[in-house]
Every structure is written in structure tokens, then in C-alpha cells.
DRENDO-1510 file (C-alpha; in Angstrom, 1 decimal, always signed):
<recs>
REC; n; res; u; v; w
REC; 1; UNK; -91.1; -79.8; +79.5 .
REC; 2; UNK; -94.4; -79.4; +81.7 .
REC; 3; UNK; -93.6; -75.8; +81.6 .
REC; 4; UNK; -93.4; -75.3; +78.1 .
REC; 5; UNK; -96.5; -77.4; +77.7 .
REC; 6; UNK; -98.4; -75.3; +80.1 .
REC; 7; UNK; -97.0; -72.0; +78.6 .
REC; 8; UNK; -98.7; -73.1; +75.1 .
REC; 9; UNK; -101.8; -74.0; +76.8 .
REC; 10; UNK; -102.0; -70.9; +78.3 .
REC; 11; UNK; -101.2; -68.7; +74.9 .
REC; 12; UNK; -103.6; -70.9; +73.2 .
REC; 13; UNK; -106.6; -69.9; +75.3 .
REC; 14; UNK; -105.7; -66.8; +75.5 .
REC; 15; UNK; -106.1; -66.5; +71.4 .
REC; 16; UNK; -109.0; -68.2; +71.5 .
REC; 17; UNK; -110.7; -65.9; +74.0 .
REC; 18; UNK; -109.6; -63.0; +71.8 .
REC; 19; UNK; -110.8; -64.9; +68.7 .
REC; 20; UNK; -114.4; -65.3; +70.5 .
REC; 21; UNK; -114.2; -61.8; +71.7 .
REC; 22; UNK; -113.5; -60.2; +68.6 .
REC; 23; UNK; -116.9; -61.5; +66.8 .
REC; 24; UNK; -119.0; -60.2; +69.0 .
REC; 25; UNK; -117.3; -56.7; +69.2 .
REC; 26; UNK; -118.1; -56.5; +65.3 .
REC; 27; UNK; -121.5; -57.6; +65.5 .
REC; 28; UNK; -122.1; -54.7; +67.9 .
REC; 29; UNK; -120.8; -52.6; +65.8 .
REC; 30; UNK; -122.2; -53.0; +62.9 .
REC; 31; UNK; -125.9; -53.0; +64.7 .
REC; 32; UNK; -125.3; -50.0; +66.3 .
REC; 33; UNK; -123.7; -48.4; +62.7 .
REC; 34; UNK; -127.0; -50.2; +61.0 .
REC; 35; UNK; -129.7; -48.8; +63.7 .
REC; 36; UNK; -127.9; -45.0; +64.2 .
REC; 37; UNK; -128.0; -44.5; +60.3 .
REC; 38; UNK; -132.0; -45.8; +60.5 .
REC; 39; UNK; -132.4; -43.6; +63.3 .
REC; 40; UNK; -130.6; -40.4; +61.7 .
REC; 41; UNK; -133.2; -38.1; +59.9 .
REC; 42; UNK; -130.9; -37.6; +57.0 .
REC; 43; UNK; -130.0; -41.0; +56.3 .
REC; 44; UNK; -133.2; -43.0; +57.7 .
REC; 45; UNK; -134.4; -43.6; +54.0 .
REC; 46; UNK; -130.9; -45.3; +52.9 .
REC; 47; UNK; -130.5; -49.0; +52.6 .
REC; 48; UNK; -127.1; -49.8; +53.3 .
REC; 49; UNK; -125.3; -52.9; +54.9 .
REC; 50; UNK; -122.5; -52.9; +57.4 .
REC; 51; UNK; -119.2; -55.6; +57.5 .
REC; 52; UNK; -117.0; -55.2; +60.6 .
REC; 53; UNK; -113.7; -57.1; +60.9 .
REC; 54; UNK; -111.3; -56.4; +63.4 .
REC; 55; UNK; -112.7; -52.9; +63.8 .
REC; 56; UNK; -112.5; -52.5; +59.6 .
REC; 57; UNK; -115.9; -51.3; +58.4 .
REC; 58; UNK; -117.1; -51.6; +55.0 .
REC; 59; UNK; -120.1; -50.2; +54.3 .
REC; 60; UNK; -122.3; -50.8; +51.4 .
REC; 61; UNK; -125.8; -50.1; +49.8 .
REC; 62; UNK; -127.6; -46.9; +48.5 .
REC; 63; UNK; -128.4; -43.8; +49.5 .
REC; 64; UNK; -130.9; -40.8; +48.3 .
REC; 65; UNK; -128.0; -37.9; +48.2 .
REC; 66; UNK; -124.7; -37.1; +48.6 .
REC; 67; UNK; -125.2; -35.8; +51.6 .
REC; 68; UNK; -126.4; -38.8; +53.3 .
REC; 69; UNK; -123.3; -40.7; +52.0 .
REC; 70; UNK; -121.5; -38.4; +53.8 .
REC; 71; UNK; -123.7; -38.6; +56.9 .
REC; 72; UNK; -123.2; -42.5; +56.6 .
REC; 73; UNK; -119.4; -42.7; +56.7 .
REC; 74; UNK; -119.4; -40.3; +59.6 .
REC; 75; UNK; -121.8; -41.9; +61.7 .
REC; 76; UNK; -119.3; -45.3; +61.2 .
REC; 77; UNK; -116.1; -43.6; +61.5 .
REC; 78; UNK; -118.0; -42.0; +65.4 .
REC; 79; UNK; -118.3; -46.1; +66.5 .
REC; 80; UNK; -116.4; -47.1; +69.0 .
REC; 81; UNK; -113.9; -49.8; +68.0 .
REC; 82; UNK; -113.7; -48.5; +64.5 .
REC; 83; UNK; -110.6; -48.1; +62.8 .
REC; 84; UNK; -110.8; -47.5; +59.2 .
REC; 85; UNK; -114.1; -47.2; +56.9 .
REC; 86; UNK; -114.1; -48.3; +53.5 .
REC; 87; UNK; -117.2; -46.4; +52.0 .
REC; 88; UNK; -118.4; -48.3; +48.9 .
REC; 89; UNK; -122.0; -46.8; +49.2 .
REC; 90; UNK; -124.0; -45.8; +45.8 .
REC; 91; UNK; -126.0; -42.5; +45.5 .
REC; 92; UNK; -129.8; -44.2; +44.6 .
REC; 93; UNK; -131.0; -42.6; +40.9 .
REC; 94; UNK; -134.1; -40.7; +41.1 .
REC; 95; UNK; -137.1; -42.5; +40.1 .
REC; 96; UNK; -137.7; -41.1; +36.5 .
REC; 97; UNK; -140.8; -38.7; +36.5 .
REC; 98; UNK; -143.9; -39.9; +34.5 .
REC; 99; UNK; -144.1; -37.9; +31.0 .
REC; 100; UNK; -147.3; -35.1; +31.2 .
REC; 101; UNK; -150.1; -36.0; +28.7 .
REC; 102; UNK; -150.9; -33.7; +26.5 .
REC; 103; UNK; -153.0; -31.2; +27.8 .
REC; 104; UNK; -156.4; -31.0; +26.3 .
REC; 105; UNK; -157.6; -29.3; +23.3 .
REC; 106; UNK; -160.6; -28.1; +25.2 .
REC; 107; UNK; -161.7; -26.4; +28.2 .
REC; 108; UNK; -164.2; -28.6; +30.3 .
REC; 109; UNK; -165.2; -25.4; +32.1 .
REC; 110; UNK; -166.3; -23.6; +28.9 .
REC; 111; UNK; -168.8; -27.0; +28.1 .
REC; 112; UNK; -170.6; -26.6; +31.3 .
REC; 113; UNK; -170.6; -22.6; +31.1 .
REC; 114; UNK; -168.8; -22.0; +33.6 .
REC; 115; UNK; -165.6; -18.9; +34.0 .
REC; 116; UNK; -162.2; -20.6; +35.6 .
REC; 117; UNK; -159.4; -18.1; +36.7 .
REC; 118; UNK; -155.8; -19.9; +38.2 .
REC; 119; UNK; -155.1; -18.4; +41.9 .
REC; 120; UNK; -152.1; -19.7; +41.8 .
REC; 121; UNK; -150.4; -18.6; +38.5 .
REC; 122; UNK; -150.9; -22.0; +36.9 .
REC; 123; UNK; -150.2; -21.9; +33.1 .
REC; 124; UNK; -152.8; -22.8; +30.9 .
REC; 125; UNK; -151.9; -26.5; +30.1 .
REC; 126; UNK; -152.4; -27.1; +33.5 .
REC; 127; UNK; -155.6; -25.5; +33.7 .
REC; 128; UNK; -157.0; -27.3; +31.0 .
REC; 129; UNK; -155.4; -30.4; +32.7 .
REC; 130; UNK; -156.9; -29.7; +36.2 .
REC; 131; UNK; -160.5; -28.7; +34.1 .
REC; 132; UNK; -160.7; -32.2; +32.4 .
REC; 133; UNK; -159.8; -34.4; +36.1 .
REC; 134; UNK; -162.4; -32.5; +37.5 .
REC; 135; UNK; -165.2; -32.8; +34.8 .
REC; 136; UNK; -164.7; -36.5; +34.9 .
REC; 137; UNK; -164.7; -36.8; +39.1 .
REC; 138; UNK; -167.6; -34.5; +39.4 .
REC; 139; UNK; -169.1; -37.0; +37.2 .
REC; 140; UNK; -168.9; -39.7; +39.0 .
REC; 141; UNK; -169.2; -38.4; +42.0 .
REC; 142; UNK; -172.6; -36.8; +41.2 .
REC; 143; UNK; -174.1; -39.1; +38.7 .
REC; 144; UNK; -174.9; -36.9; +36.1 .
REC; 145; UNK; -173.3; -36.7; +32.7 .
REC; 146; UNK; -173.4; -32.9; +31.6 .
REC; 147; UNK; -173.3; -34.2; +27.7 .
REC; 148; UNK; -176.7; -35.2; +28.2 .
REC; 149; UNK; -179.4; -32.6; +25.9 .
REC; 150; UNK; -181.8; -31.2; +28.1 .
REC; 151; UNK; -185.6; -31.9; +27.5 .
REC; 152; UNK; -187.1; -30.2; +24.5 .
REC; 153; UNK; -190.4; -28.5; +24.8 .
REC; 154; UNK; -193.6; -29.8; +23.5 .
REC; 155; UNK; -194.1; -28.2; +19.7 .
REC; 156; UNK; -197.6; -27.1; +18.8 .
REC; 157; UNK; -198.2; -30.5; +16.9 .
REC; 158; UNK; -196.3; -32.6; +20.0 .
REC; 159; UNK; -199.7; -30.7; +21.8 .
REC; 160; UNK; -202.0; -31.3; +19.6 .
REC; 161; UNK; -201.3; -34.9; +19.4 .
REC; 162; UNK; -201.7; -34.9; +23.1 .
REC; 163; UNK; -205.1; -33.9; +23.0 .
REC; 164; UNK; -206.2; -35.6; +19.9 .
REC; 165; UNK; -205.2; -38.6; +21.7 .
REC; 166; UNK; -206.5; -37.3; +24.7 .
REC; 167; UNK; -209.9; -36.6; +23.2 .
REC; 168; UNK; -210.2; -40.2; +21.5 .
REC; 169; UNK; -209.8; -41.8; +24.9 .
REC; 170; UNK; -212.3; -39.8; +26.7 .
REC; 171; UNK; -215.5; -42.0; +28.0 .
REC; 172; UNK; -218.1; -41.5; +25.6 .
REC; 173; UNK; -222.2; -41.3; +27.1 .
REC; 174; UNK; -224.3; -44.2; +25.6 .
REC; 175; UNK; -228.0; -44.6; +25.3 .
REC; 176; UNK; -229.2; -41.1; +25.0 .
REC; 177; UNK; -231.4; -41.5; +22.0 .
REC; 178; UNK; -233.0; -44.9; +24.0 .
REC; 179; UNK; -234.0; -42.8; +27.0 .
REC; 180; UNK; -234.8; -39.9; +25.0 .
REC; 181; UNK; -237.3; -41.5; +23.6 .
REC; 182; UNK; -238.6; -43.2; +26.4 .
REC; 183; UNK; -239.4; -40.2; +28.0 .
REC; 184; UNK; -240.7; -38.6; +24.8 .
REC; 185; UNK; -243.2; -41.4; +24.0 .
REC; 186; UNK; -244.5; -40.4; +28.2 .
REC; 187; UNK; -244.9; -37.4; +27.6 .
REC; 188; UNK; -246.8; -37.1; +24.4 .
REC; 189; UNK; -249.4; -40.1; +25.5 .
REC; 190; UNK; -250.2; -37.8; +28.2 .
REC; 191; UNK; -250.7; -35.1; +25.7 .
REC; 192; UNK; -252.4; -37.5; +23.5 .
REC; 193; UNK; -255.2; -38.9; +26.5 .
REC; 194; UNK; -255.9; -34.8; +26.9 .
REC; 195; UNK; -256.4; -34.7; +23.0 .
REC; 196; UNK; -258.2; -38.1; +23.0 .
REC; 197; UNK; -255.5; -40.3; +21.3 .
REC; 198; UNK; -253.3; -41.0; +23.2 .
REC; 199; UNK; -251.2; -43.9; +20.7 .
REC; 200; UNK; -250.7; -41.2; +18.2 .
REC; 201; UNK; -249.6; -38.6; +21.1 .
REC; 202; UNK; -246.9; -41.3; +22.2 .
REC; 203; UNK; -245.7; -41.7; +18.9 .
REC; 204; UNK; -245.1; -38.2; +18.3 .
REC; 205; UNK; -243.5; -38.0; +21.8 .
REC; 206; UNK; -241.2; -40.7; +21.3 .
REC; 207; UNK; -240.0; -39.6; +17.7 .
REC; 208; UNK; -238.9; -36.2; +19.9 .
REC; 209; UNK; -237.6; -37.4; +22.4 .
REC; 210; UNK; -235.5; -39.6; +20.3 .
REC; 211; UNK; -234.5; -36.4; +18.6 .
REC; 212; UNK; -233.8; -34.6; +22.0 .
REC; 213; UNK; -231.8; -37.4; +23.6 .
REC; 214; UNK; -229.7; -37.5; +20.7 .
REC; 215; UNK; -228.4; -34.1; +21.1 .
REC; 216; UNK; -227.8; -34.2; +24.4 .
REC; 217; UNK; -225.8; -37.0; +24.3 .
REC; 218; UNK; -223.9; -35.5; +21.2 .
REC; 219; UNK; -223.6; -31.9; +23.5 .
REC; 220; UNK; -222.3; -34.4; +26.7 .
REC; 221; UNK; -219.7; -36.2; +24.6 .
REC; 222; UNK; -218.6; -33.0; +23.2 .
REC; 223; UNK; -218.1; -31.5; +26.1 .
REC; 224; UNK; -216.2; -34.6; +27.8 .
REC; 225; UNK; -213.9; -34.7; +24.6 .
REC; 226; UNK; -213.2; -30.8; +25.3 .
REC; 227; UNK; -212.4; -31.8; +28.6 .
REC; 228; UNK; -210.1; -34.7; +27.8 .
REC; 229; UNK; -208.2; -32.7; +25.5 .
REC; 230; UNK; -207.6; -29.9; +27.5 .
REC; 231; UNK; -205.8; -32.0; +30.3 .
REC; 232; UNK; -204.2; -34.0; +27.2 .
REC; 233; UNK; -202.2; -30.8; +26.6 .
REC; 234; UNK; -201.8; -29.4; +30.2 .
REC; 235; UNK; -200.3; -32.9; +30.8 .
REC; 236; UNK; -197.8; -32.6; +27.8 .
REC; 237; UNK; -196.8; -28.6; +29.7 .
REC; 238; UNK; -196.4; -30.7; +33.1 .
REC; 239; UNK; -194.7; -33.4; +32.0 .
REC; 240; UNK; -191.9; -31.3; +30.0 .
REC; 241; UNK; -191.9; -28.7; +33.0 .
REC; 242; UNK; -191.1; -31.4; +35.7 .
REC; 243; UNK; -187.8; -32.9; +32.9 .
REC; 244; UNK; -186.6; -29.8; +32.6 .
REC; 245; UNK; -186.4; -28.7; +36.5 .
REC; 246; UNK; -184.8; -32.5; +37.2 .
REC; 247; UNK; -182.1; -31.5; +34.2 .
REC; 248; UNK; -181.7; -27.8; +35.9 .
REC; 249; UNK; -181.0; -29.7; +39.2 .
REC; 250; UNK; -178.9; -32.2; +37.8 .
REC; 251; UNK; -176.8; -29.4; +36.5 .
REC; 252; UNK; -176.4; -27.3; +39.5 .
REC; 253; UNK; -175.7; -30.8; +41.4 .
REC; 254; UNK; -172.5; -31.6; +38.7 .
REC; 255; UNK; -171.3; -27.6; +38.7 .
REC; 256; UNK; -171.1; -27.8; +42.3 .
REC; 257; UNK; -168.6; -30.7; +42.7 .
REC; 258; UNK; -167.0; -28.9; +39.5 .
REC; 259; UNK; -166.5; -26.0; +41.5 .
REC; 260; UNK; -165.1; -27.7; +44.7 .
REC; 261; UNK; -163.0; -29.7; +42.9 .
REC; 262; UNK; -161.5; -26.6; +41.1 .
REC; 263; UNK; -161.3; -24.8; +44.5 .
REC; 264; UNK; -159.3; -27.4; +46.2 .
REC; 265; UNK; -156.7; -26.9; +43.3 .
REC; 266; UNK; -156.9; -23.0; +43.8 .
REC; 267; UNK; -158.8; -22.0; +41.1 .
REC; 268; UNK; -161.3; -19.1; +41.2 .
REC; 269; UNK; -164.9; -20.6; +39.4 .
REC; 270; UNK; -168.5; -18.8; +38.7 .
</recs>
């Protein structure tokens, strides 16, 4: 009886070290079927999972291609301790493509004058495509929106106006007559002592004087307007001259990024 008892001990501890054995044979198998498949250039991008029993392997998940399914099953069926496979694995559908948009009606080239030619064979809805992306990053890499008019020259009235204004504002010389006469009324009382009457000589003097002061200071003012309204004008020239060559550089500034965006797509520009 102690035998038997004994016997059945010993069977029973033998199944139970088999039992605990077994578990951890499967683990390692399906980490080593999980990390070979990650490590495998052809099926690194698949996500599949791995169930070992008793050496049975099911395997399950998704992969890009047929190809790696097949590359998956054969890298399990290579384990050691693996008897069968059961491959239940799903091929992964391709991420739909986005739609095109339409391709513009316009060439963004021909709004900046500018001459595009494809290196690459590109057709022409993917020229005007590539065009319109690089109008719109040139843009905001440089700052300057090519839709903007350029300056417009002065007009012959926009000038005029310039120096009418000009001419208004000029410093006018005061007191002319005053001083005129001042000087006038010296003079002719010294003329007048020589003649005898010197009151009347001053009088005389002064009323000239008055009279020669007054034109003067008429000829100065006129001369000062003249003035005034010539740099009135040559202002209105400078001013126009200095827009225009900050639009001209603006321009060049945009049609350069233009062109080496359009370059780094292989298109030819001038």
C-alpha cells in the first residue's frame, strides 16, 4: 500500500513539473516569434500577436503585404518547440489616398511675370498646383504680397499741388516798407540840410524809401516762394522715386523665393 502511495506521489510530481515546465517553454516562444518578426526588415511594420500552447502557435494581427504574412508564418514555423501554426493574420488595407484638388485655373507664375518650364515631365495640373504652393510660401516667407499696385507717379497737377502748397508755406519777409522808409526819410534830410530844408528833404526821402522797401520785400518773397515751390516738386519726384525702388525690391525679394521654391520641385524659372 505504501508502494502504491509512493508510486502516485511520484507520477503526480512528475506532471506537475511538466505542467510548470510547459508555460514557460511557450512564453519563450512566443517572445522570441514576437521579437524575430519586429526584428525582420520585411515584417518589422506588422502588428501581430503570438499564442503558444503546447508548442501550437496561433498567430494573429495585421500585416502590410502578402509577403510579410508569409514571412510571419515562416519565421514561427523556424521556432524551436513549434509544432503546428495556425495563421489567422490579416493583410492591413492601404490607407486611402487623399483626393487632388482641383488644379488651379491660373498660373501664379504668369501673375508675377515670370516663364516656368517642368524638368521633370510634370503635366500641367501639377504645375499649376506646384505654382500656386509656391506663390503662397514665398509669401510668407518674404513678406510681400505681389497683388499689391506699385506706386503711381506724380501727374502734372499731383506736382503742381506740391508746389502751390509748397509756395504758400514758404516764410514770408516782414517790415520792408518800415525800414524802407526809415532809411529813406535819412537820406533825404541829409539831402534836405544841403538844400536848406531839411524836414521837407526827409519827407521826400521817407515816401521813397517806403516805395523802395516795398519792392524789395515783394522781389525777396517772390524769390523765397520760387524757391519753396521748386523743392515742393523735387520732393513730390523723390518721394515717388524712393516707393517705387522699395516696390522693385520687394519684387525681386518675392521672385527669388518663387524661384527656389520652384527649383527644389525641378522646375526651370526666369
Amino acid at each position: 500500500m505504501l508502494r502504491a502511495i509512493s508510486i502516485f506521489c511520484c507520477l503526480f510530481l512528475i506532471n506537475v513539473l511538466v505542467a510548470c515546465s510547459r508555460k514557460p517553454n511557450d512564453d519563450v516562444i512566443g517572445r522570441d516569434i514576437e521579437t524575430t518578426v519586429s526584428a525582420d526588415p520585411q515584417t518589422q511594420d506588422s502588428q501581430i500577436a503570438v499564442e503558444s500552447k503546447q508548442g501550437k502557435v496561433k498567430l494573429t494581427g495585421k500585416v502590410k503585404t502578402p509577403a510579410a504574412r508569409q514571412q510571419v508564418e515562416k519565421i514561427a514555423k523556424a521556432e524551436p518547440g513549434v509544432s503546428t501554426v495556425d495563421d489567422e493574420t490579416t493583410i492591413a488595407s492601404p490607407a486611402p489616398q487623399a483626393a487632388l484638388p482641383p488644379p488651379p485655373t491660373f498660373s501664379a507664375a504668369q501673375k508675377i511675370n515670370m516663364f516656368v518650364y517642368p524638368k521633370n515631365n510634370q503635366n500641367r495640373d501639377q504645375q499649376l498646383r506646384d505654382e500656386l504652393d509656391c506663390y503662397n510660401v514665398s509669401q510668407r516667407q518674404s513678406g510681400v504680397n505681389p497683388e499689391a499696385p506699385p506706386p503711381a507717379a506724380p501727374t502734372s497737377a499731383d506736382v503742381a499741388a506740391a508746389q502751390q502748397e509748397a509756395a504758400s508755406g514758404a516764410q514770408q519777409a516782414q517790415g520792408g516798407r518800415v525800414r524802407g522808409a526809415a532809411r529813406g526819410a535819412a537820406g533825404g534830410a541829409m539831402i534836405g540840410a544841403i538844400a536848406g530844408d531839411a524836414g521837407k528833404g526827409a519827407g521826400i526821402g521817407a515816401v521813397a524809401g517806403t516805395m523802395r522797401g516795398g519792392m524789395q520785400q515783394r522781389q525777396t518773397n517772390a524769390a523765397t516762394k520760387q524757391q519753396a515751390a521748386q523743392q515742393g516738386g523735387s520732393q513730390v519726384q523723390q518721394d515717388y522715386a524712393q516707393a517705387k525702388a522699395n516696390y522693385d525690391q520687394g519684387m525681386n525679394t518675392f521672385k527669388r523665393a518663387f524661384s527656389a521654391c520652384m527649383d527644389a520641385r525641378a522646375y526651370s524659372v526666369k
